[in-house]
VEXDREN-2710 file (C-alpha; in Angstrom, 1 decimal):
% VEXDREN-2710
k/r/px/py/pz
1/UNK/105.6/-62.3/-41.7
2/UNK/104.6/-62.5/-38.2
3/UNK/104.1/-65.7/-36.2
4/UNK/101.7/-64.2/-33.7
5/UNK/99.2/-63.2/-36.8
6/UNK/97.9/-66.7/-36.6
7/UNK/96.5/-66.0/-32.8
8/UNK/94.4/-63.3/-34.5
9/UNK/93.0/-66.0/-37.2
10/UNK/92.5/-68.8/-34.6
11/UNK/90.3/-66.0/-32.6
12/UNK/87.9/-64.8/-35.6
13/UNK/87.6/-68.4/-36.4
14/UNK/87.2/-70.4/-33.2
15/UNK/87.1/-67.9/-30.7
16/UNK/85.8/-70.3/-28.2
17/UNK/88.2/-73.1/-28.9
18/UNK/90.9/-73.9/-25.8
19/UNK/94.0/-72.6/-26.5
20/UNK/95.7/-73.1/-22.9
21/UNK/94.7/-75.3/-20.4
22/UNK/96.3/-75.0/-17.1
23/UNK/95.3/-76.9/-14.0
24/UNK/91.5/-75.5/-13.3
25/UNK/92.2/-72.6/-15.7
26/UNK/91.4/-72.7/-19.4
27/UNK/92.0/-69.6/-21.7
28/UNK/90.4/-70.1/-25.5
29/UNK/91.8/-68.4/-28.6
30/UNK/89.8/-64.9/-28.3
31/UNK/90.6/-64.3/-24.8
32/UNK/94.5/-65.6/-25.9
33/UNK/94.7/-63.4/-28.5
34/UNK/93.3/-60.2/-26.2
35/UNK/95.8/-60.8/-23.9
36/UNK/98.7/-61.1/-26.3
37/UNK/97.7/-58.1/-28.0
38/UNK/97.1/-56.3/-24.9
39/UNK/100.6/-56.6/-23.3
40/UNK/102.4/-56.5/-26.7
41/UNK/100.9/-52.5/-26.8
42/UNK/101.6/-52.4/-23.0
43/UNK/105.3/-53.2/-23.4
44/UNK/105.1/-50.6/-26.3
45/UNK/103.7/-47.9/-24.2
46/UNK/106.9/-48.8/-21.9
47/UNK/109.4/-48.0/-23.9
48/UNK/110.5/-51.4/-25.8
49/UNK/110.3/-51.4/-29.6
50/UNK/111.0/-53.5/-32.3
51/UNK/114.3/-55.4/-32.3
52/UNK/114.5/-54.7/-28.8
53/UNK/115.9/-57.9/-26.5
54/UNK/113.6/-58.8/-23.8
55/UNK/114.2/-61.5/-20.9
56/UNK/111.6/-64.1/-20.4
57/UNK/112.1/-65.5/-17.0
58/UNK/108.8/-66.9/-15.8
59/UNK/107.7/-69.9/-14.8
60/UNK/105.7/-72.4/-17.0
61/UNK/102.4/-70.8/-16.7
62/UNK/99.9/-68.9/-19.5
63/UNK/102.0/-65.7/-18.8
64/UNK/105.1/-67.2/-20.3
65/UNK/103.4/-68.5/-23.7
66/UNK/101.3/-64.8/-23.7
67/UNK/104.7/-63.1/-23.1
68/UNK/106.5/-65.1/-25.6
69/UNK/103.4/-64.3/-28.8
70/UNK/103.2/-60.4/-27.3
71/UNK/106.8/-59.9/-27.7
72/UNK/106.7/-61.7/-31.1
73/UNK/103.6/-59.3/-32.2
74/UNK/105.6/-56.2/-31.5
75/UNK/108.7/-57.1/-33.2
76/UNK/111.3/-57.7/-30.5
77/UNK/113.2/-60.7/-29.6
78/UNK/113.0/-63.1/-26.9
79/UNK/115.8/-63.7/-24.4
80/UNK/114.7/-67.2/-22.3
81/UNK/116.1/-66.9/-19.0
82/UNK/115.3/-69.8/-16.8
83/UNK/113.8/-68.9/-13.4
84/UNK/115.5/-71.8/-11.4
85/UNK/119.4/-69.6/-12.6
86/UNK/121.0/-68.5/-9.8
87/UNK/121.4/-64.6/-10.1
88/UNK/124.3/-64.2/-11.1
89/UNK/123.5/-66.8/-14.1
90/UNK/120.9/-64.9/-14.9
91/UNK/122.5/-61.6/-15.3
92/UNK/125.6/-62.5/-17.2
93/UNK/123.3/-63.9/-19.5
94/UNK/120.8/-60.7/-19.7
95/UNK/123.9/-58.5/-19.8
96/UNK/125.8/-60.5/-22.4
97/UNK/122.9/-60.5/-24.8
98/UNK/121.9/-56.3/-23.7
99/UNK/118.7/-56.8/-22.3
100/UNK/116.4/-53.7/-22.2
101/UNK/114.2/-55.8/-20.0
102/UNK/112.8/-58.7/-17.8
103/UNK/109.7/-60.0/-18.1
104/UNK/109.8/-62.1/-14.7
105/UNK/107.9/-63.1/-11.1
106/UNK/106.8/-60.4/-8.6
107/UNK/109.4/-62.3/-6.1
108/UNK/112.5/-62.2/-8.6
109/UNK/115.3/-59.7/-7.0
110/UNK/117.3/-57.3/-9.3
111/UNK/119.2/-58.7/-11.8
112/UNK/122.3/-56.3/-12.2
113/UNK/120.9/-52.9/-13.5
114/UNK/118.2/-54.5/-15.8
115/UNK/114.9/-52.9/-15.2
116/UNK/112.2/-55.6/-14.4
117/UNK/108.7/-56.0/-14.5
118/UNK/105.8/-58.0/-14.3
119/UNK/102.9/-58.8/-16.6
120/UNK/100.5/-57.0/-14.4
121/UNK/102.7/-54.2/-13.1
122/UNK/103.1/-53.1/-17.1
123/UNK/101.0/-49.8/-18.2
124/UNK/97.4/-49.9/-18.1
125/UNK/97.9/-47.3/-21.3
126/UNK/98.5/-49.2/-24.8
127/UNK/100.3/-48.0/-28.2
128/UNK/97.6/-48.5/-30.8
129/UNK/99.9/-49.5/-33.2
130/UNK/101.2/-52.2/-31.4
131/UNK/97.4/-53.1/-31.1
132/UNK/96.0/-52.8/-34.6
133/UNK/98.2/-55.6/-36.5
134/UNK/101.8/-57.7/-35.7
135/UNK/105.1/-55.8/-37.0
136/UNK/106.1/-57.6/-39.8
137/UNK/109.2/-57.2/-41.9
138/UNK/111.9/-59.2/-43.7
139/UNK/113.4/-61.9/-41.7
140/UNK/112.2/-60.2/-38.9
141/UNK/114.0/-61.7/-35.6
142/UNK/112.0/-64.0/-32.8
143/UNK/114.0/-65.1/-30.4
144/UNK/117.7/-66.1/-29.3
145/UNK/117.8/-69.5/-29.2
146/UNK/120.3/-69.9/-26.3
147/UNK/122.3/-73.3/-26.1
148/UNK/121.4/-76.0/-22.5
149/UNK/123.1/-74.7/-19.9
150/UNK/124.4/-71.4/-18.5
151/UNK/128.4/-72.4/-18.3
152/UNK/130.9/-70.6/-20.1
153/UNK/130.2/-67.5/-22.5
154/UNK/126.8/-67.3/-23.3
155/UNK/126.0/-68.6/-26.7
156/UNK/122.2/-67.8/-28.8
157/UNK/121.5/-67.5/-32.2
158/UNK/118.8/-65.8/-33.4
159/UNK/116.1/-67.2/-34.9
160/UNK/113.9/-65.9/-37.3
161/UNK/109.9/-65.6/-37.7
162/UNK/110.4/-67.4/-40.8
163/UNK/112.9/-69.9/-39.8
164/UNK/110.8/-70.8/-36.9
165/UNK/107.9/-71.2/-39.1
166/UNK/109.8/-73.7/-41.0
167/UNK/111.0/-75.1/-37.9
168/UNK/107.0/-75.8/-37.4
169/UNK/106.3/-77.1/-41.0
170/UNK/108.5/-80.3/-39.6
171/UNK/106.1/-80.4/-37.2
172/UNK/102.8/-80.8/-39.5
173/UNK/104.7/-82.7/-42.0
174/UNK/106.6/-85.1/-40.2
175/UNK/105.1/-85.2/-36.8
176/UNK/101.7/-84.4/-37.8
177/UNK/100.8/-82.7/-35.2
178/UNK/97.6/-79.7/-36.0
179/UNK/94.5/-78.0/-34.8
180/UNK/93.0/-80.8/-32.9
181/UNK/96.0/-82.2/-30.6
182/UNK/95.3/-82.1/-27.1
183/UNK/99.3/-81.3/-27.0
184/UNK/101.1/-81.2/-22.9
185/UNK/103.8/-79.4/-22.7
186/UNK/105.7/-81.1/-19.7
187/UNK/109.2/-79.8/-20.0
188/UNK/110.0/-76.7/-19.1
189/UNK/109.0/-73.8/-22.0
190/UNK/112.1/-71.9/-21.4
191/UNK/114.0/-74.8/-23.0
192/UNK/114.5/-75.1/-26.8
193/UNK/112.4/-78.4/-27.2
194/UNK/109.5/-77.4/-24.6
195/UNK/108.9/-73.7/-25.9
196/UNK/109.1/-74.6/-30.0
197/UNK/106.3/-77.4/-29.3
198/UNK/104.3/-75.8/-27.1
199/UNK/104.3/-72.1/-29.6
200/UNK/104.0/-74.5/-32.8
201/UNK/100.9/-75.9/-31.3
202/UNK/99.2/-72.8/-30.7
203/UNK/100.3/-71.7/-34.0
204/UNK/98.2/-74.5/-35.5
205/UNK/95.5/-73.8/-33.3
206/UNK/95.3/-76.9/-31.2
207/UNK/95.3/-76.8/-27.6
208/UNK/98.5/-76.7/-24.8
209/UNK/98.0/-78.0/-22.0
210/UNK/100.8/-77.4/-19.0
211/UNK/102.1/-79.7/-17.0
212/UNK/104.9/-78.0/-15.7
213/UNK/108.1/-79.7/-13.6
214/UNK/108.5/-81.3/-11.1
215/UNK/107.9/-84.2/-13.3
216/UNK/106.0/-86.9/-11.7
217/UNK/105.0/-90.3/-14.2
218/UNK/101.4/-91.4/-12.0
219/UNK/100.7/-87.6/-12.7
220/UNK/101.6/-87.0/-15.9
221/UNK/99.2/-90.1/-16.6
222/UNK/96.5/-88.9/-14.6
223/UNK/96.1/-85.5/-16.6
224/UNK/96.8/-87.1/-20.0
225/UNK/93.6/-89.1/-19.0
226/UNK/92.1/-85.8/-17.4
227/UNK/92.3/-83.6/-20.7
228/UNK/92.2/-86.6/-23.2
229/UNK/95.8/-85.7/-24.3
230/UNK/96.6/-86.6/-27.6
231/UNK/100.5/-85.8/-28.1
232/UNK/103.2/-85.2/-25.7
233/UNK/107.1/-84.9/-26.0
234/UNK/109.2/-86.2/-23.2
235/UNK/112.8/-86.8/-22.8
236/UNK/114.4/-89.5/-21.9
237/UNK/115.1/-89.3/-18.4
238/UNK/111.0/-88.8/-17.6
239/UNK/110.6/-91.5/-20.6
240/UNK/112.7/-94.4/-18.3
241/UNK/110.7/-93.2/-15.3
242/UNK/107.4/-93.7/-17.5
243/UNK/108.9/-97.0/-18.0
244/UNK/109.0/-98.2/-14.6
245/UNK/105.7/-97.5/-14.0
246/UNK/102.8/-99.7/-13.2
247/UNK/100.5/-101.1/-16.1
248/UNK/97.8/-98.8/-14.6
249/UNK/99.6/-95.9/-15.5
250/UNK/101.1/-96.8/-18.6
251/UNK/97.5/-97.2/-19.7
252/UNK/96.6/-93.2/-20.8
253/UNK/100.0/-93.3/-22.7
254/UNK/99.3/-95.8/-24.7
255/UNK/95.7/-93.7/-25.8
256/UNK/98.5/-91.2/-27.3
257/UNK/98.0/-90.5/-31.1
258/UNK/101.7/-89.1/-31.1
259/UNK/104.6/-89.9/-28.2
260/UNK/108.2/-87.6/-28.5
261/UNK/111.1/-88.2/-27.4
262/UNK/114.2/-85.7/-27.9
263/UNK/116.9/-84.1/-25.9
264/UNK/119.6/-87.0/-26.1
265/UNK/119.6/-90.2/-27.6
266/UNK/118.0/-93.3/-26.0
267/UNK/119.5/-97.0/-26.5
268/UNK/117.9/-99.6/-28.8
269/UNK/116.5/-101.6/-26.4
270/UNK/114.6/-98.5/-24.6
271/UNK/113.4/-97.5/-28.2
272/UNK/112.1/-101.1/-28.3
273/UNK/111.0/-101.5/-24.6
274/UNK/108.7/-97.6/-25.0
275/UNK/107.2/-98.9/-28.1
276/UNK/105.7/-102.0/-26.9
277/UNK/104.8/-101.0/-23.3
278/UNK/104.1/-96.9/-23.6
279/UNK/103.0/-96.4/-27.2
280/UNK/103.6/-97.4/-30.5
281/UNK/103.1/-94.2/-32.2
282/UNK/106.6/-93.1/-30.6
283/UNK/109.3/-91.5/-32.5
284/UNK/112.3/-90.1/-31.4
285/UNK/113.3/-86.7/-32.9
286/UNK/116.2/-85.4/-33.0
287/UNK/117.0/-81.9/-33.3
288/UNK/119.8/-78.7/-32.0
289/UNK/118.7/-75.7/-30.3
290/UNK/120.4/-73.6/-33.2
291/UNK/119.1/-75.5/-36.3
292/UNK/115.7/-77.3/-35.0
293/UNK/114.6/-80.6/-36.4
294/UNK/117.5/-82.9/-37.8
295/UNK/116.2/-86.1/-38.4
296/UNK/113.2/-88.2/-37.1
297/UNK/113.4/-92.6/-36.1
298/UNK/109.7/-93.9/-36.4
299/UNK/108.3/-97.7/-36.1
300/UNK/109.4/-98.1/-39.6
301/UNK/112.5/-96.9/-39.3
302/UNK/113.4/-98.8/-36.7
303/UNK/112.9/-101.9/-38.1
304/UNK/115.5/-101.1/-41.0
305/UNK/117.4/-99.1/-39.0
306/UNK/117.2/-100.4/-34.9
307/UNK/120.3/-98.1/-34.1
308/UNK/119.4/-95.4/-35.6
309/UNK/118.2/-92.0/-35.2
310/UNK/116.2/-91.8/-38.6
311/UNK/116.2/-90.5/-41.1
312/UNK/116.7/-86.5/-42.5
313/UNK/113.2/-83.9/-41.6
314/UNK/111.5/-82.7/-44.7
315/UNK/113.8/-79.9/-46.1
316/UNK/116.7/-80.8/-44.3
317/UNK/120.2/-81.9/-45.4
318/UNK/122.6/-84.1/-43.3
319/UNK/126.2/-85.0/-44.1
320/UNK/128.9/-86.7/-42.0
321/UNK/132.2/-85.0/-42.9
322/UNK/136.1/-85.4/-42.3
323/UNK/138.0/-83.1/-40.4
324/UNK/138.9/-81.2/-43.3
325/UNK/134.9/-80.7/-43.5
326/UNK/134.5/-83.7/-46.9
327/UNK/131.8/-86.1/-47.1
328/UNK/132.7/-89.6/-46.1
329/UNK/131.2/-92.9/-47.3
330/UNK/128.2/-94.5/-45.9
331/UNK/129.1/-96.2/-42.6
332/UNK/132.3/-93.5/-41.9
333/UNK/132.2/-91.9/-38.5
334/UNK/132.8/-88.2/-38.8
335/UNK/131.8/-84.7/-37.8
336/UNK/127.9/-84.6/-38.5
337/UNK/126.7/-81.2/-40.2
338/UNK/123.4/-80.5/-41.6
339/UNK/121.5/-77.5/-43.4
340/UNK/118.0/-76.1/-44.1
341/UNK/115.6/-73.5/-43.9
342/UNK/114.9/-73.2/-40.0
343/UNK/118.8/-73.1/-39.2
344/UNK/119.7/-70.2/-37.9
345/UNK/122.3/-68.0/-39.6
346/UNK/124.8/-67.3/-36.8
347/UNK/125.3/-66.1/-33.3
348/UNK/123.8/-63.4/-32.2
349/UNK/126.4/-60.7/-32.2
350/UNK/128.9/-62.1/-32.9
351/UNK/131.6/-62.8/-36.1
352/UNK/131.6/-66.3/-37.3
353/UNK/135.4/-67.3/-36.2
354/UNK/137.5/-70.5/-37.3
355/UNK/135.9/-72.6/-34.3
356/UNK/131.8/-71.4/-35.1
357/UNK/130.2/-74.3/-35.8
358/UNK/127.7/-72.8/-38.5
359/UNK/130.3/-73.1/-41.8
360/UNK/129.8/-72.1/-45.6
361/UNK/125.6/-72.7/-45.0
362/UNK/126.2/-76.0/-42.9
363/UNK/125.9/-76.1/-39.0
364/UNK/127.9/-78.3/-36.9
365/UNK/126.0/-79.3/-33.6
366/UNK/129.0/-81.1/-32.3
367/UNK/127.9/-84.9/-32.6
368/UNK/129.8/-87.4/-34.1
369/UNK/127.7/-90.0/-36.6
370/UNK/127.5/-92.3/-39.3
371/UNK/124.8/-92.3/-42.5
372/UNK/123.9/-95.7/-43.5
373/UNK/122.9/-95.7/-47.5
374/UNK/119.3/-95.7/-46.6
375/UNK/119.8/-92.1/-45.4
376/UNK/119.6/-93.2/-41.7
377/UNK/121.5/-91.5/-39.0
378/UNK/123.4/-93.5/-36.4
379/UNK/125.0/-90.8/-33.2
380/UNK/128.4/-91.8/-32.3
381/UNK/128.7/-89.6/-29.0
382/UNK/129.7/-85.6/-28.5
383/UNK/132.9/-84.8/-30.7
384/UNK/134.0/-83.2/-27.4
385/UNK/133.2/-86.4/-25.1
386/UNK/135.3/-88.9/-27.5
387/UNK/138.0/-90.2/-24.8
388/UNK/141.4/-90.6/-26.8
389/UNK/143.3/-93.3/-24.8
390/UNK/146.8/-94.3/-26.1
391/UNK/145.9/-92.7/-29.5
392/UNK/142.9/-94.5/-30.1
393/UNK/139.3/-93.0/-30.1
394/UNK/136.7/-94.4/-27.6
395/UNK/132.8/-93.4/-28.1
396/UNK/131.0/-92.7/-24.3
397/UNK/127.7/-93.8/-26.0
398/UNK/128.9/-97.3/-27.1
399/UNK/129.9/-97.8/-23.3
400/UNK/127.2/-96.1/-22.0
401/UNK/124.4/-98.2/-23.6
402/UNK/126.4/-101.3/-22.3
403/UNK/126.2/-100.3/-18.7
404/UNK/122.7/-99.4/-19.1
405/UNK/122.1/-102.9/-20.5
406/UNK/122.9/-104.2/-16.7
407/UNK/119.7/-104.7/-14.7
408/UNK/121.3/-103.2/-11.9
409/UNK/122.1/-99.7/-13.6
410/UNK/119.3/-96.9/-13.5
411/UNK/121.5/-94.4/-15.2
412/UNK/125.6/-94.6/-16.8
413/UNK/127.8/-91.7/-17.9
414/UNK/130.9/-92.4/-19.1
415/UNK/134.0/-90.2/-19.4
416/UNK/137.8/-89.8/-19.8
417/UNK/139.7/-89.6/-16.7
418/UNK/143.7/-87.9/-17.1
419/UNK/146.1/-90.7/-16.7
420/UNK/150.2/-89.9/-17.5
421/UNK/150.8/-93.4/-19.6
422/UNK/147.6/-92.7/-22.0
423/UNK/147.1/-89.3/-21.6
424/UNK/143.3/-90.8/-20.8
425/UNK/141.6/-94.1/-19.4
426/UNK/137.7/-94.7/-19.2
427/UNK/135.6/-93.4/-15.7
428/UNK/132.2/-94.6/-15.6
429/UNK/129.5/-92.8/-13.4
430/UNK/126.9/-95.1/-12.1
431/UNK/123.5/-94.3/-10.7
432/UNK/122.0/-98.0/-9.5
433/UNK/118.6/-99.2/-9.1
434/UNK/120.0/-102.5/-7.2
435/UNK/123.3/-103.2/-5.2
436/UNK/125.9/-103.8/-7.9
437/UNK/129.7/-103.8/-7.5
438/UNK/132.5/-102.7/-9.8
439/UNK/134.1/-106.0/-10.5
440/UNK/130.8/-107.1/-11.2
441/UNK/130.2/-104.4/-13.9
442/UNK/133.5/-104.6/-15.1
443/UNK/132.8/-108.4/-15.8
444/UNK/130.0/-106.8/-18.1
445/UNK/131.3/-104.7/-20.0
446/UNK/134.5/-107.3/-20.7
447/UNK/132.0/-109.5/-21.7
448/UNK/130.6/-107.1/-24.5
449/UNK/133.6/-104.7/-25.4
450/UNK/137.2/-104.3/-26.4
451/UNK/139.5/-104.7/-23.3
452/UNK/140.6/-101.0/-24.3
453/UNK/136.7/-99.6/-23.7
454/UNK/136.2/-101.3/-20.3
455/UNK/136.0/-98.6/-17.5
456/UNK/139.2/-98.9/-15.6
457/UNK/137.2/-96.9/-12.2
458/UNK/133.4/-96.8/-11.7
459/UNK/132.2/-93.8/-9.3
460/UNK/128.5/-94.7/-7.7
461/UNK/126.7/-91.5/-7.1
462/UNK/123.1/-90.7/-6.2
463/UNK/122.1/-88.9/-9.1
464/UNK/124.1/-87.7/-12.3
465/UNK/124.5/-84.0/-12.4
466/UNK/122.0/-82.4/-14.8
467/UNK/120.9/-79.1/-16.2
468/UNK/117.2/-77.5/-16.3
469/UNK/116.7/-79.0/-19.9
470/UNK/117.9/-82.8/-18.3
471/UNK/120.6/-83.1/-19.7
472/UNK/123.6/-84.6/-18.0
473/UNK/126.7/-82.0/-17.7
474/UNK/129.7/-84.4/-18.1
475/UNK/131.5/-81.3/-16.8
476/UNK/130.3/-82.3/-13.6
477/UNK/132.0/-85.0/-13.7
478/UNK/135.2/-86.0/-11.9
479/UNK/137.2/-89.0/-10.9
480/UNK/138.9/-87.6/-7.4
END
């Protein structure tokens, strides 16, 4: 099978339906699928072929989605490469993953020895069989699936057309989402989230409509009202700045068949405070770069379940494990692993090793969690974040939604700091909306935790450090 084959279907039957929408620009599904077909002989008459990695490294325009269904057509894989990388980011991680090419902007600079190109500067000559139908084959790969982030050795799996396509079926069957959203994609399409929406839409046939970064909340709701938008996914930091927003703007949200949130967790009372002021259609999804959908919290879910990040997709399996990898009662804390038919198999090119956290069909994305009886998943914080002070385990996220609970607090991120008596005590990194002291947040947290979870120093910053998905790199983060 071939995902892009459904561009050709869309365009023999509703040619002159709107399959992108970008600013002033709209391109429908016969002019999508020309282009798509045009550039995927193009790049053939260049020299890439099937199985071939290419670099995506455009901004959030038409050209990335036609880019990203061309190179699917003709068989090869899809490298995202964000544009906002410094150079050297981006070439360790062309290099690491042996990029013939870069698809990128006529202003990008070289990027180590990797031939570039753009769109437009491709060959005006075509390979006929890269016109006439879609490669197709066997678990034919789509793209590597790379991990937030650019620190470190580069990590991707590689996903398949197929598990892709079942990475969409939680889409229509849990999300609902088809032919006639209004869908707009306003997080960036090189990240996992942003590109598997926004290519699962126009697999279905419905319409994308790009709002790319910077994200602004009075904009966003001016062109959900513009396009009559009916889905959008968001994450949280654009969700809490939704939040804040006047009633006037809140207003075209709440017209919103379908409101997503996913990318980190949010705390109770935000779930509670976006439901009854942005939309009550909102769910919260989460889901891994390497394994897609894990498990999705809905109105009714959160009434059984008001901590929780719901319950399993359709097709997928979710345990919560020991150390020595076996299942633990309901309400246990452990290593959370799940399985199903849109996890990928691996990394790409490389051995699974003793620390890979894709094990005997199960893969491990790194969070620690509990499963209540009713099947519903609770997050516990990052295995890697859990702050061990004097021998006992401390959760980031438990902390973290207390300081958030302060009406001072915009934004709280919470980690251990070395200390020679403990081996770790607990830093806190405060972003404030209003003047707030440490003592006086320290009162807080005594007030609602165990003496032993109370931040011993609170840093004040600006703005928590964050990568190009929005997430926030706890790396970053030092106590001097």
């Amino acid at each position: 099978m071939n995902l892009a084959e459904a561009l050709d279907i869309h365009a023999g039957a509703r040619p002159d339906h709107a399959a992108i929408i970008a600013g002033g620009t709209t391109i429908d599904y016969a002019g999508l699928a020309r282009l798509v077909t045009s550039v995927a002989g193009r790049l053939t008459a260049s020299g890439i072929q099937r199985g071939d990695v290419v670099g995506v490294c455009l901004r959030d325009s038409p050209d990335h989605l036609v880019a990203n269904y061309a190179l699917a057509r003709m068989g090869a894989v899809i490298l995202p490469m964000d544009w906002r990388w410094t150079e050297p980011e981006k070439s360790t991680v062309a290099s690491h993953f042996g990029a013939r090419l870069i698809i990128a902007l006529p202003e990008q600079g070289p990027i180590g020895d990797i031939p570039l190109t753009t769109l437009d500067a491709l060959p005006d000559s075509v390979v006929e069989s890269a016109v006439e139908r879609p490669v197709e084959g066997e678990d034919l790969p789509l793209l590597l699936s790379l991990s937030s982030g650019t620190t470190g050795r580069p990590k991707g799996p590689c996903v398949t057309h197929r598990q892709m396509l079942r990475r969409f079926w939680t889409h229509w069957i849990n999300l609902g989402l088809n032919s006639t959203d209004r869908y707009v994609s306003a997080t960036p399409l090189y990240f996992g989230g942003g590109r598997t929406f926004a290519m699962s839409i126009l697999f279905s046939g419905g319409t994308v409509v790009l709002f790319p970064p910077p994200f602004d909340a009075n904009a966003l709701a001016a062109e959900l009202e513009r396009v009559s938008a009916t889905s959008t996914f968001l994450v949280p930091t654009q969700l809490r700045k939704l939040l804040e927003a006047g009633d006037e703007h809140k207003a075209a949200v709440r017209k919103l068949r379908l409101l997503i949130s996913s990318g980190a967790p949010l705390d109770p009372e935000e779930r509670s405070a976006i439901a009854a002021t942005l939309n009550g259609n909102f769910v919260e999804y989460y889901a891994s770069t390497e394994g897609g959908g894990i498990s999705l919290a809905t109105p009714e879910t959160r009434l059984r379940s008001p901590n929780s990040v719901g319950r399993p997709v359709f097709g997928v399996e979710v345990q919560c494990v020991s150390h020595t990898h076996e299942p633990l009662p309901p309400g246990a804390v452990g290593q959370l692993r799940y399985r199903g038919p849109g996890v990928a198999s691996g990394y790409f090119g490389e051995a699974d090793g003793g620390e890979s956290p894709f094990r005997d069909g199960w893969f491990y994305p790194g969070d620690l969690a509990s499963l209540d009886e009713g099947g519903h998943v609770e997050l516990r914080g990052r295995r890697k974040d859990v702050i061990i002070r004097g021998g006992v385990n401390i959760y980031p996220a438990e902390i973290e939604q207390v300081l958030r609970g302060h009406e001072s607090v915009a934004e709280a991120a919470v980690t251990g700091a070395p200390s020679a008596k403990l081996g770790e005590t607990v830093a806190a990194f405060i972003v404030v909306r209003r003047p707030v002291n440490a003592d006086t947040l320290r009162a807080w947290c005594s007030a609602r935790l165990a003496p032993y979870k109370v931040p011993e120093q609170f840093v004040f910053l600006e703005e928590l450090p964050r990568n190009s998905a929005g997430k926030i790199v706890k790396a970053a983060l030092r106590v001097a």
